[in-house]
N, C-alpha and C positions, 0 to 999 in steps of 0.2 A: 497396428495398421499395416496392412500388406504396401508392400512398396509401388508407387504406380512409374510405369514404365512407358515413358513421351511417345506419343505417334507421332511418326513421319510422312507427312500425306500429300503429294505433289502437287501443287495448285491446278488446277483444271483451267483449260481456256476459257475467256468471257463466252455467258451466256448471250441469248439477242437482247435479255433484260440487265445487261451487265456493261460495263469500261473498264478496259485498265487505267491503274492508275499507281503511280510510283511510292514508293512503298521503304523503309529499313527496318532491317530486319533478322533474327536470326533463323536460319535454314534447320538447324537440328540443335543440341543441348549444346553439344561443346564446340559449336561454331560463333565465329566471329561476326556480328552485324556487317550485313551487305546489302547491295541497293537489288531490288528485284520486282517486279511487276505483281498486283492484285486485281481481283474481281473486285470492284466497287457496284453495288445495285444503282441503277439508272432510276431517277425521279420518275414517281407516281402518284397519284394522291394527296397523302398530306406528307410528304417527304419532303425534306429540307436541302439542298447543297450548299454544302461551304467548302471556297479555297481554305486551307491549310495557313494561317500564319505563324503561330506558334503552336508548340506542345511542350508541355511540364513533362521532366523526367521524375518519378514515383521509383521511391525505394521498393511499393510494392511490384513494379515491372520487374526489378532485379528480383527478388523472392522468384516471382513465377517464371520469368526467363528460364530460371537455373534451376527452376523444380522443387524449390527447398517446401513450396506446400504442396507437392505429389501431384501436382494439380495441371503439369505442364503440356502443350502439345504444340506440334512444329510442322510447317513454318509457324514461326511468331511473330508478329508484328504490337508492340504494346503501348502503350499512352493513351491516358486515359483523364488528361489535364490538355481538353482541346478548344482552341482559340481560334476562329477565321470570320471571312465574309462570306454572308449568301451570295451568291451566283446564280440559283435557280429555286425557283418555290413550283408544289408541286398543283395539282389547278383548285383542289380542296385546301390548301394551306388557307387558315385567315390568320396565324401570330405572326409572320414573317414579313419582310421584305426584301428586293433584291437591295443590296449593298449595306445593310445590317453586319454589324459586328455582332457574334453569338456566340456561343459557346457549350461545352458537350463534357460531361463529368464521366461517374464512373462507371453508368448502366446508361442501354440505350433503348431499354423496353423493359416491360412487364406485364401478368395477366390483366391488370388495371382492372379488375372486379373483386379482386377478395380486399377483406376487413384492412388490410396493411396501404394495398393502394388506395381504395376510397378515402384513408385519412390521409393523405398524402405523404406515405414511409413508403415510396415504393421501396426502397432499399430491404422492406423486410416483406416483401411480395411471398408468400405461403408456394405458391408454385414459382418461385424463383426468379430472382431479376434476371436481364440478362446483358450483360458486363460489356463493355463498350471493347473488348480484346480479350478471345481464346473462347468464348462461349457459343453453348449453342443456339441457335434462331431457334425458336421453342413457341413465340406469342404471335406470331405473323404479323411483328411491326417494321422487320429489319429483310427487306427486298434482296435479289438478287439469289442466291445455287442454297435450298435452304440444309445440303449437305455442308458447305462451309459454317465454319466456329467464325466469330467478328472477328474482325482487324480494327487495332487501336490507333492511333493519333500519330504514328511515327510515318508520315503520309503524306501526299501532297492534296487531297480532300476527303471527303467522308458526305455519305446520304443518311441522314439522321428523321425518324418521324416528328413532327412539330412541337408535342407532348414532352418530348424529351432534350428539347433544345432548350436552351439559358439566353436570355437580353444580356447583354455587356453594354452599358454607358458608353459613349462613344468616346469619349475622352478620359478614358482611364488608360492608365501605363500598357500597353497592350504586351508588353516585352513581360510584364511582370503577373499579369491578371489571373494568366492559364492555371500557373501551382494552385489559385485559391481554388479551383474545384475539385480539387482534390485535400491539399494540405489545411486549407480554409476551412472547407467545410466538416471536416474531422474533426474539428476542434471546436465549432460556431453549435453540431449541433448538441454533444453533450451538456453545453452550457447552458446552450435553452433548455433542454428537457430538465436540467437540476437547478431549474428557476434561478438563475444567472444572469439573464438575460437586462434585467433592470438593477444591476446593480447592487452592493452594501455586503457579498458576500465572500470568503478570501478562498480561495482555487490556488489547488496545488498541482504543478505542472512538474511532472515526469519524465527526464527526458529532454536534453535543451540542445534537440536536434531541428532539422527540415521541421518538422511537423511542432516542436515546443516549443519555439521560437514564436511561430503565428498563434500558437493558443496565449500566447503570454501577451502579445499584444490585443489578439480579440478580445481575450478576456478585461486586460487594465480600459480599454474602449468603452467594455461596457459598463466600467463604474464598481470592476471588484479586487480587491486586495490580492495579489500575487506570490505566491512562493514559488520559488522555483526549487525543483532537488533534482542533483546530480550527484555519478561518485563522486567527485572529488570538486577545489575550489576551483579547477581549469578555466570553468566557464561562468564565472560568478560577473566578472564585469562584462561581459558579454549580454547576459541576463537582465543584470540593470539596467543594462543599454538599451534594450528592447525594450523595460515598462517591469520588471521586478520589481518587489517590494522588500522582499526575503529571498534569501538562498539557504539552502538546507543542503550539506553534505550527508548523503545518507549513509556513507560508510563510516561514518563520524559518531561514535555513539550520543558525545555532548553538543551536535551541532541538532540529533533529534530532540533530546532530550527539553532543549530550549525552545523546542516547537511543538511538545507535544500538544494534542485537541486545539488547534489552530484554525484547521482546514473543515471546510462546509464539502467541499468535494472535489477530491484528487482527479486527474487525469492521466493516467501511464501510458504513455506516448513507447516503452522500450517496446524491442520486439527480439529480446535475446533472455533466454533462459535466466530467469532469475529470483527471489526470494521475495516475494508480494506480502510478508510480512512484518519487513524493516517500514513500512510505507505507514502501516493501520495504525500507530499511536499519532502522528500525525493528524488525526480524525477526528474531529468531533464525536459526543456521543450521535446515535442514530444518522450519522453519516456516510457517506458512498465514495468507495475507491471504481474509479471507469477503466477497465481496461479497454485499450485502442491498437496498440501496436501489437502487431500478427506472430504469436508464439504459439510453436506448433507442439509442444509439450506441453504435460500435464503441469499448474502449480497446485503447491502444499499448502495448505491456510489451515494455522492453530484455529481449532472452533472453538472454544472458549472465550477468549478473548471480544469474538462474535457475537454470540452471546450477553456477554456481560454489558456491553456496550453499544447492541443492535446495530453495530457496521452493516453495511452491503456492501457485496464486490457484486459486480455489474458492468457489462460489453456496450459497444457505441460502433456502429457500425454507418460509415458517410453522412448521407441525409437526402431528403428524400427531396423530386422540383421544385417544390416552393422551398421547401428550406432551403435548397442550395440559390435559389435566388434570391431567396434572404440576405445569405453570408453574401453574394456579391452583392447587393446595392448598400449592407451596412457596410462593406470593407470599402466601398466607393463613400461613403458617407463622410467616413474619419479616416480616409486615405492611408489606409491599411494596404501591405502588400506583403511580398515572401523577401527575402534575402537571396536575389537568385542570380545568377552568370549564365548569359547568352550563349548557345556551341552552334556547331554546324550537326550536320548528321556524320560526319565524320571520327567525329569527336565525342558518338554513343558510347565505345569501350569505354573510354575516359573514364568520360564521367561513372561511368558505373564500377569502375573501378574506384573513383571515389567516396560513392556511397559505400561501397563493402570495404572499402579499406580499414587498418585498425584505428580505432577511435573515433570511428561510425558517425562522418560530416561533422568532424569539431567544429565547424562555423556557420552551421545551419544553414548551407547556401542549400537552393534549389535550382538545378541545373534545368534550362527551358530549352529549346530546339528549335532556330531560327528556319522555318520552313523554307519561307521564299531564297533565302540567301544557300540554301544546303541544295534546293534544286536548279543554281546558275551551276555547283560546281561539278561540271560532267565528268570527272575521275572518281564521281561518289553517285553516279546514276545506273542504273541498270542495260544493261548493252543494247544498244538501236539492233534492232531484228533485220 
């Protein structure tokens, strides 16, 4: 793969179909998040507004920030785990109201005509979803300079079409809600797709970070036996504590050994170079390992073994409106939520220095981004003109 090389492309001023609107953010690759002004598209149609109260910080932000999937372009603005109130409905809007709490995942459009959208996976839209940060306007659902790539959730609001906006229960943890559209439904929907969903079957969770943490508890929610596997036993009472049933050290030959053909269908949450092979005894016969976490290298899989035993290995990529509105009202159901720490916008490096630090969020926290309180503090705003 030839190396892609980040554009640098100066924001343009608001058009007359456009507002600024306050914004963090990185300027180029090896810069530091700063406050800066964006185009937001002005209400039309069936376009939604919402103030900004939260936004989930996504390990996959840091991937693309930094470029690690070639994929990058700057300015950046990222979040894609978005929480607010409407403020304005557009005059065709009929899902909406003003003063709704709603919320905004990981696309904010697609063709909505081919086979993928009619079943409701827009996530796997044939002409391409289009990602709520760094993509390009391509389906004419997303207003305002259609030369601009979207801007994510790291924001003081956002114009979203109707279609693509989420109910939030009004009385759900609002501090806490945002990650589940992102870290939630990553995990809600390979469950359902491997008939999970009701329960009696044992799910082996890979991974006992941000994202394996929530699979561990959606999953014990829904009624099925839990393993959790990690290198080592660091994070075993951790595990338990969420809703584990088993812990599996997979660098452990006799700790697999005692679990071999256990699992109806693994979930691998990693997203670092590693050997997808220690995992498949674990497996029932004709059973499914899901890969979820974003490895940008090839892996090696003994066929044999494959064979003998009709494994699949198999991708899960988010979930599509109604499924992610699934995952919220069932996480609002059995008061499921992420393990997460409030920051300011200030406190972006941080946390993401967190996330990539070594031993890749040993406590599964999900860091969320207090909007309202990040834009009182004017030493973290963009300079009055």
């Amino acid at each position: 793969m030839q190396p892609h090389i980040p554009a640098v492309d100066p924001i343009p001023k608001c058009q007359d179909d456009e507002y600024a609107e306050v914004a963090w953010g990185k300027e180029n690759l090896d810069g530091k998040f700063s406050a800066f002004n964006i185009p937001r598209p002005k209400v039309f149609g069936k376009q939604v507004k919402f103030e900004m109260l939260y936004c989930g910080i996504c390990h996959s932000d840091c991937h693309m920030g930094l470029n690690h999937w070639n994929n990058a372009n700057f300015p950046f603005v990222p979040g894609h785990e978005l929480l607010g109130k409407v403020v304005e409905v557009g005059p065709e809007v009929t899902k909406f109201k003003l003063g709704e709490t709603v919320g905004v995942g990981c696309f904010v459009d697609s063709c909505g005509e081919c086979e993928s959208c009619k079943a409701g996976f827009e996530q796997y839209c044939y002409k391409g979803m289009t990602g709520t940060y760094g993509a390009p306007k391509v389906h004419g659902r997303v207003g305002g300079n259609p030369k601009l790539r979207t801007f994510g959730g790291y924001t003081g609001s956002n114009v979203v079409h109707e279609d693509y906006v989420l109910k939030i229960p009004e009385d759900m943890d609002k501090e806490k809600t945002a990650p589940i559209l992102c870290a939630g439904i990553t995990m809600y929907s390979p469950l359902a797709n491997w008939n999970c969903l009701e329960g009696g079957k044992t799910v082996g969770i890979v991974g006992i970070g941000g994202l394996g943490t929530m699979g561990i508890k959606i999953a014990k929610a829904m009624g099925n036996k839990v393993v959790a596997i990690s290198t080592s036993n660091k994070k075993e009472a951790m595990a338990k504590a969420k809703g584990a049933d088993v812990f599996v050290v997979s660098k452990d030959a006799d700790s697999i050994k005692a679990n071999v053909a256990t699992c109806d269908v693994i979930l691998n949450t990693v997203s670092a170079d590693h050997d997808l092979n220690t995992y498949l005894p674990l497996l029932k016969k004709q059973s499914t390992l899901v890969q979820i976490g974003g490895v940008t290298s090839p892996h090696t899989i003994v066929n044999f073994p494959l064979m003998i035993n009709r494994w699949s290995v198999a991708g899960s990529l988010i979930g599509g409106v109604k499924e992610c509105q699934d995952c919220i009202d069932f996480c609002y159901k059995h008061s499921i939520y992420p393990d997460c720490e409030t920051i300011e916008a200030n406190k972006i490096d941080w946390a993401w220095d967190q996330l990539l630090g070594e031993g890749g969020n040993p406590d599964g926290i999900r860091y969320v981004i207090d909007i309202k309180k990040s834009l009182q503090n004017e030493s973290f705003l963009p300079a009055k003109e």
